[in-house]
C-alpha positions as CSV (number, residue, x, y, z in Angstrom):
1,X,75.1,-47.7,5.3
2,X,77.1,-49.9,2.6
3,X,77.3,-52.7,5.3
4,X,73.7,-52.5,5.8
5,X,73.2,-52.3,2.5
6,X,75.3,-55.5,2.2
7,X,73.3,-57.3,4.7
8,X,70.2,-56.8,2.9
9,X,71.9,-57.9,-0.4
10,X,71.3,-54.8,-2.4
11,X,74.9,-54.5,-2.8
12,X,78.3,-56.3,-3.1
13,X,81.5,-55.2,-2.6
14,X,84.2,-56.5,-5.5
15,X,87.1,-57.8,-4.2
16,X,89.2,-57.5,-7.0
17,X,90.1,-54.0,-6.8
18,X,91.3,-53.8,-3.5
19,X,89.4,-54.4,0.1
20,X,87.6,-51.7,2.7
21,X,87.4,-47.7,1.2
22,X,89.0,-48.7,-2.0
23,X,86.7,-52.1,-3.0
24,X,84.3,-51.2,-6.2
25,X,80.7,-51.7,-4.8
26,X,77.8,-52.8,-7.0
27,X,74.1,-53.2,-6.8
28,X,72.8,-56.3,-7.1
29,X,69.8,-58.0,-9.1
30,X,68.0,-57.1,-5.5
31,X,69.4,-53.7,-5.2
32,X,68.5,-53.1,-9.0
33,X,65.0,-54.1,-8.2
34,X,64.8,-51.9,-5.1
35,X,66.4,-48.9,-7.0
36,X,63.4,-49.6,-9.9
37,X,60.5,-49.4,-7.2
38,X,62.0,-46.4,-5.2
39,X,62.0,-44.2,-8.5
40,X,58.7,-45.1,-9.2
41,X,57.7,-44.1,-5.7
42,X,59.7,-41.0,-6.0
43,X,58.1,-40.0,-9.4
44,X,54.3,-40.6,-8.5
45,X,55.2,-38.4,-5.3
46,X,56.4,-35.9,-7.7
47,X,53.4,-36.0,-10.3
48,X,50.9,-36.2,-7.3
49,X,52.9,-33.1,-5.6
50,X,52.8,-31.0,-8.1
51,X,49.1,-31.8,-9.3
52,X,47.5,-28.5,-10.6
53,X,50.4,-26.2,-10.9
54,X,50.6,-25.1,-14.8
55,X,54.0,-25.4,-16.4
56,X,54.5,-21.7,-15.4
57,X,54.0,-22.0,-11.7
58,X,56.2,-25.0,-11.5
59,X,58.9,-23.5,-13.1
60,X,58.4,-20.2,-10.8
61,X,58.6,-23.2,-7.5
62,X,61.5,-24.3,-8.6
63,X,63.1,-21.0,-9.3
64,X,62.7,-20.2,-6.1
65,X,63.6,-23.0,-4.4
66,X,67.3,-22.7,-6.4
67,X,67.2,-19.1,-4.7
68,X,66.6,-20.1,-1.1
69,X,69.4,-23.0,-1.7
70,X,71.8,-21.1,-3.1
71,X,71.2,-18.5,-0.1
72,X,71.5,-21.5,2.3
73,X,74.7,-22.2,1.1
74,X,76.1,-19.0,1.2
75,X,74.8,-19.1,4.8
76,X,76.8,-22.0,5.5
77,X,79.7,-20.9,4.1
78,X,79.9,-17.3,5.7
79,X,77.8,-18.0,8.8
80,X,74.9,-15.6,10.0
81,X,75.5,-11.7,10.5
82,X,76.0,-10.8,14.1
């Protein structure tokens, strides 16, 4: 993904602290732009998702959405009953 990323010149990789795994890598001007319009995106999703839940039934959602996560996990970690 980094090399694509490179490629499309959201990123750069900087040299100076070593080449490969251990290179720093950095957005650039591009990449900050990109980054800018994606949260937007992502946060008028959001507000239009969650149109005309109160504050209380967004706050149960997301309760239970912590639940079923932390019972996938668990899952993953112990594998399903036989």
């Amino acid at each position: 993904m980094i090399s694509e990323m490179e490629t499309k010149g959201l990123v750069v990789r900087d040299q100076g602290n070593g080449t490969g795994y251990r290179a720093k890598i950095r957005l650039t001007q591009e990449g900050r732009k990109a980054t800018y319009e994606l949260r937007e995106r992502i946060k008028l999703a959001v507000e239009k998702g969650g149109a005309g839940l109160s504050d209380e039934e967004r706050e149960h959602f997301y309760y239970a959405l912590q639940v079923i996560a932390k019972n996938l996990q668990e899952i993953t970690k112990e594998g399903l009953p036989k």
